[in-house]
C-alpha positions, 0 to 999 in steps of 0.5 A, a space after each residue: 767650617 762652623 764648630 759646633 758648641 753653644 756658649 753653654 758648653 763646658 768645653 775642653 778645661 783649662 787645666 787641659 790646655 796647660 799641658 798643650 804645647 802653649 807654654 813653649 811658643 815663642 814670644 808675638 813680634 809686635 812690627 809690621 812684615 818689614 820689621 818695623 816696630 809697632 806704631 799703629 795697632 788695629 784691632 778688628 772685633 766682629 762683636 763688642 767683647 772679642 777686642 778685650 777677651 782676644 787682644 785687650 793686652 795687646 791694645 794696652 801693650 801698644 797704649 803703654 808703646 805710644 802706638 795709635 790703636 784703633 778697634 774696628 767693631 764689625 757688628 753691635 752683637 745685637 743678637 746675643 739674647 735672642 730670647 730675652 724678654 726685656 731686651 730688644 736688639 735695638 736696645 741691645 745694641 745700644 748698650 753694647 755700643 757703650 760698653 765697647 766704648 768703656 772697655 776700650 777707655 780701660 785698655 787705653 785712654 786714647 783709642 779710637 772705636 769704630 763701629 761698622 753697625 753690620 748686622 750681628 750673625 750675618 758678617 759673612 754676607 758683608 765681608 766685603 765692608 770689612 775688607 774696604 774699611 780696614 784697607 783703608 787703615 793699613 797704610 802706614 809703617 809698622 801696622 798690626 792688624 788683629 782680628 779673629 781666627 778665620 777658623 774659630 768656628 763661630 761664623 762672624 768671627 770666621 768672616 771677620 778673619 778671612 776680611 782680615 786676611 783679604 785687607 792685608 793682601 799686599 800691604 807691609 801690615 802684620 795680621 794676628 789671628 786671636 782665637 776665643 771659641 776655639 778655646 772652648 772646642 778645639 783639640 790640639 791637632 786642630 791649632 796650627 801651632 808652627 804658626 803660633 805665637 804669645 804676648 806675655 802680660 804685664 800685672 798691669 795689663 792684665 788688670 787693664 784687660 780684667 776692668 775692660 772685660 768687666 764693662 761688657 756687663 751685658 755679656 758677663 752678667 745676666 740682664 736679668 733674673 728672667 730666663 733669656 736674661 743669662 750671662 754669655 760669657 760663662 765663669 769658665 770661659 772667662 777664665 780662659 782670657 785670665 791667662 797671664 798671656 795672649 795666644 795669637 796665630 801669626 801668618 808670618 810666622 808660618 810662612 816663615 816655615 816654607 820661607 826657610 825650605 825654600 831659602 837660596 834657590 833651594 829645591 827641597 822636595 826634589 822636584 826637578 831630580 827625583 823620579 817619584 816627583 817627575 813621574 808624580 807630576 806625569 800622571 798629575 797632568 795625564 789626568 786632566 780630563 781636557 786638553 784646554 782650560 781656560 782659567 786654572 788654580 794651582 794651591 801652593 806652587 813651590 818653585 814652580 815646576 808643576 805650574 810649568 807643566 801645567 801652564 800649557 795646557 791653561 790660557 791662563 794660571 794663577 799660582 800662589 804660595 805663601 813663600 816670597 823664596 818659593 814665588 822667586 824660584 817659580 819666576 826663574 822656572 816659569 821665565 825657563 820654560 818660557 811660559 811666565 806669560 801665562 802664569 800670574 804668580 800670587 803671594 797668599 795664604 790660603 784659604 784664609 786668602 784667596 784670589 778673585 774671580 773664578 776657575 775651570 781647574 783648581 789643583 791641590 797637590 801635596 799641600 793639604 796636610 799642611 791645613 788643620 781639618 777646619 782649614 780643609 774645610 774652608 779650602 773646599 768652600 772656597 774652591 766650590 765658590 770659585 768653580 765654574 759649571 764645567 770646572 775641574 778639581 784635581 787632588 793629588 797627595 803622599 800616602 804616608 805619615 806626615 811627620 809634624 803633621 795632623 793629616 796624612 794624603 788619604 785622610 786629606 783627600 776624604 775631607 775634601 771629597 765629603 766637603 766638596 760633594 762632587 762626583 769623582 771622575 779619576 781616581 788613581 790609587 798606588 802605595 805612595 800617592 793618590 791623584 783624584 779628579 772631581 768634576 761638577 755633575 754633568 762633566 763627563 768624560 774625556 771624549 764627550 767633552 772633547 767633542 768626540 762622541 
């Protein structure tokens, strides 16, 4: 998803997000997943400007720590004043390239900048560099890796996030999610606040990250008095970065949730004992419109039980959670069903994470309240990206309130259908659920695809 703001929006006011639930969230951890203390920091900006608005603390924090800091700069932001009369994109570029260097010498005399020179508005089409260029990077003990949102709505900084997330996949690295636009757009059920964190600033760092910010003159104060020439970065916004603190989006934090449900091999939602659940997961695979899959997606598996039933009937699964607990408990219920053969079990965060390769069945069942709005939407784009011409997606979701969440299951399965566009082949409606199969146009029935009619 792409908000939609210019740079010229008031936006929501600070004094507004004063009263948001950032005052109380709990203090960043600066080590790596393992817990060991911070020791190399790697600060990805799609543009020159977002190292020091996102995490210009952070980077002087980690200089004060004596940790090696790095700031990975994806484009030259050489798109900012598409209409300026004396400015080319070239000669743009060339000025933003030394003002990231200025900026960052402000937060830390000894951190190292690269610039990957991707072209500045087009990131999402070279995710892929990002991705290389940051593995690369994050090898080492007691790493933090930085980066934007992957759902701040500007489109380089959503795909500066999902490399992020993709560069962490199977590495100890600790990824930090900074927002900027979202500070302008975002109402407080669009923040994953459970994921949430703050680094509180010493006057020092402020002042470091205030001088650093004053560098990017390009950005903060007009090129020139001609029209075209204005400041990007507005009085408004800036003062959004004047907060006595960062905010920042750990992943492990959040997974750190589900982690704690599923702790000791529990079962929390009851998937083995309760009839709702065994009875949901019957009309759950009864609704597959083939008998036989040939690669299938389960979002979410929890310990297992559906991908156990689900297994069957695909040649092979790939089921992901964000819980390393959960991952256990389906190992054991897949090894007692005696289809861990088919089943490659995956630790990941989706959507910001997703895996490679494509489906003929993708299934969401319960989890999508989980997701802000954006995040459906990022789940949707990732699913249609991934789907095969004869590929099946199955929606399956609790009616009722969620306590602690923004979405219910109705309002969850119309963000998807309108984002996945795709015509609905089975739709089952009770009081408690709602199963929805979609299907890409020409998949039709049960019969025709089985070869009977």
């Amino acid at each position: 998803m792409t908000a939609r703001f210019t740079h010229t929006d008031a936006g929501r006011s600070e004094a507004s997000w004063s009263s948001s639930p950032l005052a109380g969230l709990p203090a960043a951890e600066l080590t790596d997943r393992d817990g060991v203390p911070l020791r190399r920091l790697v600060v990805l900006a799609a543009h020159p400007d977002d190292e020091t608005l996102g995490a210009g603390g952070l980077i002087a924090r980690a200089g004060a720590l004596g940790a090696a800091v790095t700031v990975v700069v994806a484009t030259q932001g050489e798109a900012s004043h598409p209409d300026s009369p004396t400015h080319t994109p070239d000669r743009l570029a060339a000025l933003r390239r030394e003002e990231i260097r200025a900026a960052a010498a402000r937060l830390h005399t000894a951190v190292d900048v690269v610039l990957l020179e991707l072209p500045d508005g087009r990131l999402a089409a070279h995710e892929d560099a990002v991705v290389a260029d940051l593995r690369s990077r994050l090898t080492e003990p007691g790493t933090v890796l930085a980066a934007p949102w992957h759902l701040d709505g500007h489109t380089d900084h959503d795909a500066a996030g999902r490399a992020a997330a993709t560069a962490v996949t199977g590495t100890a690295a600790r990824l930090l999610e900074y927002p900027i636009w979202a500070w302008l757009w975002a109402d407080d059920a669009d923040v994953p606040w459970d994921g949430a964190v703050r680094l509180d600033l010493t006057p020092t760092e402020r002042d470091a990250k205030a001088a650093a910010l004053a560098e990017h003159t390009s950005q903060v104060a007009p090129l020139s008095p001609a029209p075209g020439d204005e400041p990007i970065l507005l009085p408004d916004m800036v003062g959004r970065f004047a907060r006595p603190f960062e905010t920042f989006l750990d992943a492990e934090r959040f997974a750190g949730i589900f982690e704690r449900l599923h702790a000791g091999g529990a079962d929390p939602w009851g998937f083995r004992d309760r009839w709702y659940e065994r009875r949901k997961r019957a009309l759950t695979v009864a609704a597959l419109p083939r008998e036989r899959f040939r690669r299938g997606l389960e979002v979410g598996c929890s310990i297992g039980v559906l991908t156990a039933e689900l297994a069957p009937r695909c040649a092979t699964l790939v089921a992901t959670d964000v819980s390393p607990a959960a991952l256990a408990g389906a190992a054991q219920t897949l090894a007692d069903a005696g289809v861990a053969d088919v089943v490659e079990l995956r630790r990941l965060r989706l959507p910001a994470q997703w895996p490679e390769g494509v489906f003929d069945l993708v299934v969401v069942s319960e989890v999508g309240y989980y997701l802000t709005a954006a995040g459906l939407d990022l789940l949707a784009d990732r699913i249609l990206a991934g789907l095969t011409d004869d590929g099946v997606v199955l929606l399956c979701h609790w009616r009722h309130p969620m306590t602690g969440w923004a979405l219910d299951g109705d309002a969850v399965h119309e963000r998807l259908r309108g984002r996945l566009g795709l015509p609905v082949l089975v739709r089952h409606v009770e009081e408690d659920l709602l199963i929805e199969v979609l299907v890409r146009p020409g998949v039709g029935s049960v019969a025709r695809e089985s070869g009977l009619v």
